[in-house]
C-alpha positions in Angstrom: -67.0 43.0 9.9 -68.3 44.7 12.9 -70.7 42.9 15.1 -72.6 46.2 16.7 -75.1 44.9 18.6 -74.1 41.5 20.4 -70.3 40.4 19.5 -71.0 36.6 19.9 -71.9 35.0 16.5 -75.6 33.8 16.4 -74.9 30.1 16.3 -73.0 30.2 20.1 -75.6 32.5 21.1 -78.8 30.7 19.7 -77.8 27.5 18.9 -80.3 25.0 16.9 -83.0 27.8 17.8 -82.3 30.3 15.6 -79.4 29.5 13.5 -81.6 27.1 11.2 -83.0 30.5 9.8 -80.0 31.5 8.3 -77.7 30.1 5.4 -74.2 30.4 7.1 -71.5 29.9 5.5 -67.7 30.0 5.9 -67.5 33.2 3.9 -69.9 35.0 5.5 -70.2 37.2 8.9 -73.5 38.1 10.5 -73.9 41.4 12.0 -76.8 41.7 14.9 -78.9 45.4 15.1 -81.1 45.9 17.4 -84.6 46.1 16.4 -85.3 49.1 14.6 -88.2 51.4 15.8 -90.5 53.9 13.1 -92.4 56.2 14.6 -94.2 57.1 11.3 -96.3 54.6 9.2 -99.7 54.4 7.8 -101.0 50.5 8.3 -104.4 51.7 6.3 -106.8 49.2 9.1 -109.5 50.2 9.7 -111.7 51.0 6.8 -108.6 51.1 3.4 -107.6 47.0 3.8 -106.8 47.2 0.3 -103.9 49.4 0.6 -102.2 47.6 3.2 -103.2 46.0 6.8 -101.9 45.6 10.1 -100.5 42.2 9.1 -99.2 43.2 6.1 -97.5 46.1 7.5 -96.5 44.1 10.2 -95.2 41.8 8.4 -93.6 44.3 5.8 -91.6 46.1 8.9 -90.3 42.7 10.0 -88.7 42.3 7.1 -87.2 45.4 7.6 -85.3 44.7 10.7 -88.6 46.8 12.7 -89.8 45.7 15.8 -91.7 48.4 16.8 -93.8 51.1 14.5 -96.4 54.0 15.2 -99.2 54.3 12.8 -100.7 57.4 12.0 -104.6 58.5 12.5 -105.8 58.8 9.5 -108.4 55.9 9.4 -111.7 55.8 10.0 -113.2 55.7 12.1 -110.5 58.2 13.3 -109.4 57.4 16.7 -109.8 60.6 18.2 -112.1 58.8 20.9 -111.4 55.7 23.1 -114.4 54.0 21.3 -112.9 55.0 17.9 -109.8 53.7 19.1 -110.5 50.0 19.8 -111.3 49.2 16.3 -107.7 49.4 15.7 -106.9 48.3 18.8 -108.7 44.8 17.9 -106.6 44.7 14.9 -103.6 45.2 16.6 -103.7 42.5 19.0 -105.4 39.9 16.6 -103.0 40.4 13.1 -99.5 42.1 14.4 -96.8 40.7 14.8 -94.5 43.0 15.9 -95.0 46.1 18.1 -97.7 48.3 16.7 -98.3 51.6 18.9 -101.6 54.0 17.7 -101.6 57.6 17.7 -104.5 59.4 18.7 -106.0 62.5 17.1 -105.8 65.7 17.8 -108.8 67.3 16.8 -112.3 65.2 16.0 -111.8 63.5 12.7 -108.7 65.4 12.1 -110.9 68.4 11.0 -109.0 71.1 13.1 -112.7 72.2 14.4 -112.7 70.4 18.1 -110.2 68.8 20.1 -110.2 64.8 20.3 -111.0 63.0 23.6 -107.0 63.7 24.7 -107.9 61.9 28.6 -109.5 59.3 27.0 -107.0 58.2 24.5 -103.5 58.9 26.4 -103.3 55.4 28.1 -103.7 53.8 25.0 -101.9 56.0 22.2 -98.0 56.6 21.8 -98.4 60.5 21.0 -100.9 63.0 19.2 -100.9 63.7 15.8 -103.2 65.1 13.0 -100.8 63.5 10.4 -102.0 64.2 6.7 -103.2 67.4 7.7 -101.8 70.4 9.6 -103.7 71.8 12.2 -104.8 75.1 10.8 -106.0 77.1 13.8 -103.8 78.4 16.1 -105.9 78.6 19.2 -106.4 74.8 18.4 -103.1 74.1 18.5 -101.9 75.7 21.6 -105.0 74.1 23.6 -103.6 70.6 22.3 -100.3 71.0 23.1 -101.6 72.3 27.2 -103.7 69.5 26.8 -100.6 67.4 25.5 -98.6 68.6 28.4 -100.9 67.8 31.1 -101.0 64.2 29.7 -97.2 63.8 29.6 -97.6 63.3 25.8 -96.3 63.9 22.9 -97.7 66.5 19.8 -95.7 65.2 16.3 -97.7 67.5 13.9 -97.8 67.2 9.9 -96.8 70.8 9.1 -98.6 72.3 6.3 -100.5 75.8 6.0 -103.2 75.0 3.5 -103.4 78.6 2.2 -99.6 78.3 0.8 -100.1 75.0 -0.6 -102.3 76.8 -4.0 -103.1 73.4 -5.4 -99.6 71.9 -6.1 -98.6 68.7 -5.8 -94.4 68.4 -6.2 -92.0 71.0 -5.1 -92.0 74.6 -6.3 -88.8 74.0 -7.9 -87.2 73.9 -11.4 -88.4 70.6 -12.5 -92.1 72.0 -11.8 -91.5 75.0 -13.8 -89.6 72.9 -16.7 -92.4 70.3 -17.0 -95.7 72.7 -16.2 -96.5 71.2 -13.0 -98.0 73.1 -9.9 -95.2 73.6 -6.9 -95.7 72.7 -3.2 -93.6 76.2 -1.6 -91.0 75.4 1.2 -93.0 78.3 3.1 -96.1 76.0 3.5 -94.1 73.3 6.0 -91.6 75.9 7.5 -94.1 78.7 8.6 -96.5 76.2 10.5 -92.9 75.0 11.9 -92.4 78.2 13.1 -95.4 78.8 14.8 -95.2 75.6 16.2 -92.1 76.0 17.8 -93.6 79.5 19.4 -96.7 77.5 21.0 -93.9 74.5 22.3 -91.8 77.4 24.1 -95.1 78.9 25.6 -96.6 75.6 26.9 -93.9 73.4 27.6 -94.9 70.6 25.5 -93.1 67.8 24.0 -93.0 68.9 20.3 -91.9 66.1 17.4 -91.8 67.2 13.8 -93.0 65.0 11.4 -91.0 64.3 7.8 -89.2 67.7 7.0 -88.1 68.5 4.2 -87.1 72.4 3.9 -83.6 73.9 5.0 -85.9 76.1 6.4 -87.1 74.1 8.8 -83.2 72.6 9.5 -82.8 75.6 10.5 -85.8 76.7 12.4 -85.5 73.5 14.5 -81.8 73.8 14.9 -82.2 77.0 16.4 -85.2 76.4 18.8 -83.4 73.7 20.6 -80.6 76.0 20.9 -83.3 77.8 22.7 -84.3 75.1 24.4 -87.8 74.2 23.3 -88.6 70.5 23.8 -88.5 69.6 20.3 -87.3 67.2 18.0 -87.9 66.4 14.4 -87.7 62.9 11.8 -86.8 62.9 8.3 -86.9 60.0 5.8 -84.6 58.3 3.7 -85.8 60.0 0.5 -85.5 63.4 1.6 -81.6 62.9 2.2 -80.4 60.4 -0.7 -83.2 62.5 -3.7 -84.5 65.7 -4.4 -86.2 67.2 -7.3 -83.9 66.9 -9.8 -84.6 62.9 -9.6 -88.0 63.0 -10.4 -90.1 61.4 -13.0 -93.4 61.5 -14.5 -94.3 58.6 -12.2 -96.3 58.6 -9.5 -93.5 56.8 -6.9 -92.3 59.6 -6.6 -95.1 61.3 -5.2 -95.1 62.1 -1.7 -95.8 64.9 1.0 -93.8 66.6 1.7 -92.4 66.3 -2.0 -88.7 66.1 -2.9 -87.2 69.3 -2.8 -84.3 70.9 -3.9 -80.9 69.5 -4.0 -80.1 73.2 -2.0 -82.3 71.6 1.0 -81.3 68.1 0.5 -77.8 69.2 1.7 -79.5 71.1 4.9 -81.4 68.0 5.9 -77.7 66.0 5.5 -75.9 68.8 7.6 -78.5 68.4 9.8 -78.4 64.9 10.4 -74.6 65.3 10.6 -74.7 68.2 13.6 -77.8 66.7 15.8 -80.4 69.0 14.5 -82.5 65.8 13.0 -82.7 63.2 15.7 -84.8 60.2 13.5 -85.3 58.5 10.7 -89.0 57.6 9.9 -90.3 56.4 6.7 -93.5 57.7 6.5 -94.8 54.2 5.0 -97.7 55.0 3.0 -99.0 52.6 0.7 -101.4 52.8 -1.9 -103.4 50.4 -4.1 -101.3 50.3 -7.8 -104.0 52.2 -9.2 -104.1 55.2 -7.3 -99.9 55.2 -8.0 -100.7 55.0 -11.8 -101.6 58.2 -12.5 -98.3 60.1 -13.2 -97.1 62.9 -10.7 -100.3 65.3 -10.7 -103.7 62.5 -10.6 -101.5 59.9 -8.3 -101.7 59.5 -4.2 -99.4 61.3 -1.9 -97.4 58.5 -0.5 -94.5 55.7 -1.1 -93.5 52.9 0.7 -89.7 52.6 2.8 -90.4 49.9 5.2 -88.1 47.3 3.7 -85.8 49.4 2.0 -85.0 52.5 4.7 -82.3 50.5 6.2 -80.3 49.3 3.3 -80.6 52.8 1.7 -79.6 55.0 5.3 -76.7 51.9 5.1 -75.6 52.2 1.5 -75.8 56.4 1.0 -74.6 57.1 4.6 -72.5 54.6 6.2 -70.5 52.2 3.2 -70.0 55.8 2.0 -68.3 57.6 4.9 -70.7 59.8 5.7 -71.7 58.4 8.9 -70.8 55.4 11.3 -73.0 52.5 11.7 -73.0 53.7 15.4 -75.0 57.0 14.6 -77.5 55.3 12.1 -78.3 52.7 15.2 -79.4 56.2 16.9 -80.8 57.1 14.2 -83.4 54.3 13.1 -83.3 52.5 16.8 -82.1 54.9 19.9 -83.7 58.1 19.7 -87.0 56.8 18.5 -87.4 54.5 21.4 -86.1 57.3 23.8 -88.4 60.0 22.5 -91.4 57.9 22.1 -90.6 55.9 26.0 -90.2 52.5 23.6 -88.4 49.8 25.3 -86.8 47.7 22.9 -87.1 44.6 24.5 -85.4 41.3 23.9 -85.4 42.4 19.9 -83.6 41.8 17.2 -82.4 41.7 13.5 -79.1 40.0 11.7 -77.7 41.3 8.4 -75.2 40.4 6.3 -74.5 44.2 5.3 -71.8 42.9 2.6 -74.6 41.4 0.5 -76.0 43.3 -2.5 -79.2 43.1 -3.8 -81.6 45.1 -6.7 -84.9 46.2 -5.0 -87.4 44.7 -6.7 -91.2 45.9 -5.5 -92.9 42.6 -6.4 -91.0 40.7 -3.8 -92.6 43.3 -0.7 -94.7 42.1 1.9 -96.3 45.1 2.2 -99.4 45.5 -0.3 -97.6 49.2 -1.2 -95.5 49.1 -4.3 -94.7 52.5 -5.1 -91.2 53.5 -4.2 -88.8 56.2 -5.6 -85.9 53.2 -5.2 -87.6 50.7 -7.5 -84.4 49.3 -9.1 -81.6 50.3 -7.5 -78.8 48.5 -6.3 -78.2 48.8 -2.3 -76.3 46.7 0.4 -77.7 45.4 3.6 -79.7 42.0 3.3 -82.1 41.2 6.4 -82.2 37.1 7.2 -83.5 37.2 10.5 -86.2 39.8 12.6 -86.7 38.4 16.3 -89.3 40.5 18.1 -89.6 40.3 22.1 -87.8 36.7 21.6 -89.5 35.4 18.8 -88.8 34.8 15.4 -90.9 36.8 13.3 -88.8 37.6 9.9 -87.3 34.4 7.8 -85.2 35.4 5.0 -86.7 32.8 2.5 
């Protein structure tokens, strides 16, 4: 097996230090990664502990082979002030144990009425986002991104125009119609996308795209940095491995964007394969069981991927030809860190990527249980997460 990120074996490189973590044996090869970076996660603190917390999260990405995440704004208070701000902040420093970078708001409260306190929060915030919510105004948006682009930041913007979304809560797609469900419409993420893209040109700003889903907005994307807009885009591991044609009246599968069809499932892989889709980002959302137990209509939007987004991307993608390990290192580690100015650090994560294991919720370290890959079989076992030199993952 390929050793990609260090090509000496863990026990001459750490000796006694590390190597106790691990359960070598003669059979057995070890394969370092560096430590993988998400720049989309909901940690819940402050104010929805019960869903999940900066430890728990933390701890859940760790296991994961993460050593540095970005957690979205939609707390309260909302940090769309610097005062707003420190109560994660405080959190942060006291419970993580891995890098944990905030974004700020964009607007106050994410309401879309009034810009957030942009000067105040840029040296303390990775980027500016809205997330859960599209900003709806386009005035508002355009003022954020100069804004944005006086600050040398970043806008990564939840794409969604509410007046397209007419109640629905999975895709507009054939399983909606055969089971009486209300559809999400691809136009609802790829028009804001569009207009979007038209503010980035006419400001200059740095312009990330959070979770697509539509070939739509492949496309849309894919053409704009033909253009040359500053722009880039994430996706997650469910959007490229399901689509709607795997759902079930569960609420794991619940999410938002929903699972589309298998017609933009393709786009989003041809758009990984060509360049047009620079990230992986799991949109980590967890929820208390009980808001998941409501089938597909009455449940949360929002799964969990944290400790399974590796060994999925590794099992669909790479044991299966589609891409090299190489590319999914760019993927889940590379371009996140370069985009997001994310040093990596002395971190680190060892696999055994031959081992095979049934994903099985109740063994998470995130309080989040809900995932669409409850049960199934994938390849990639995590045994050790190192973070700025210290062990902070222990398979076992």
């Amino acid at each position: 097996m390929k050793r990609v990120y260090d090509p000496i074996h863990i026990k001459e490189k750490f000796g006694g230090s590390f190597s106790s973590a691990l359960p070598f044996s003669d059979s057995a090869e070890y394969c370092f990664l560096p430590g993988l970076c998400d720049v989309h996660v909901h940690f819940r603190e402050p104010a929805f502990s019960y869903k999940e917390t900066i430890k728990t999260g933390s701890l859940a990405a760790a296991h994961g082979g993460y050593t540095d995440v970005c957690t979205m704004p939609n707390l309260d208070p909302v940090p769309d002030s610097a005062e707003h701000l420190k109560a994660e902040l405080d959190i942060i420093n006291r419970d993580a144990v891995i890098g944990v970078h905030p974004y700020g708001a964009i607007t106050v409260a994410e309401k879309g009425e009034k810009l957030a306190d942009m000067v105040g929060l840029s040296p303390n915030v990775i980027a500016f986002s809205d997330d859960g919510r599209g900003v709806q105004r386009d005035e508002m948006m355009e003022c954020a991104m100069i804004e944005a682009k006086k600050l040398g930041k970043i806008i990564a913007a939840h794409c969604e125009v509410n007046s397209l979304l007419n109640g629905g809560y999975i895709h507009d797609g054939e399983y909606a119609e055969a089971h009486g469900h209300r559809g999400i419409s691809s136009e609802s993420e790829w028009r804001q996308i569009e207009r979007d893209i038209a503010l980035s040109k006419k400001t200059g700003c740095a312009y990330h795209v959070c979770h697509i889903s539509t070939a739509e907005s492949v496309g849309l994307i894919r053409k704009a940095k033909a253009d040359g807009v500053n722009i880039t885009c994430e996706t997650g591991p469910h959007y490229l491995v399901l689509d709607d044609s795997d759902l079930q009246e569960d609420g794991r599968f619940k999410m938002n964007p929903p699972l589309r069809s298998k017609r933009d499932r393709e786009a989003l892989v041809e758009g990984l394969l060509d360049g047009t889709i620079d990230m992986i980002a799991t949109d980590h959302a967890p929820h208390s069981a009980e808001e998941k137990s409501r089938g597909l209509e009455k449940s949360a939007f929002g799964v969990v991927g944290l400790e399974t987004a590796f060994s999925v991307m590794y099992t669909h993608f790479v044991r299966a030809g589609v891409i090299t390990i190489e590319r999914l290192i760019e993927l889940m580690c590379e371009n996140p860190r370069e985009r997001f100015n994310i040093p990596l650090g002395d971190s680190f994560s060892v696999w055994n990527l031959e081992e095979k294991f049934r994903v099985d919720p109740s063994r998470f370290l995130s309080k989040g249980r809900a995932t669409p890959f409850d049960g199934a079989e994938l390849f990639g076992v995590n045994y050790l997460t190192v973070y700025n030199g210290r062990a902070v993952y222990k398979k076992g």
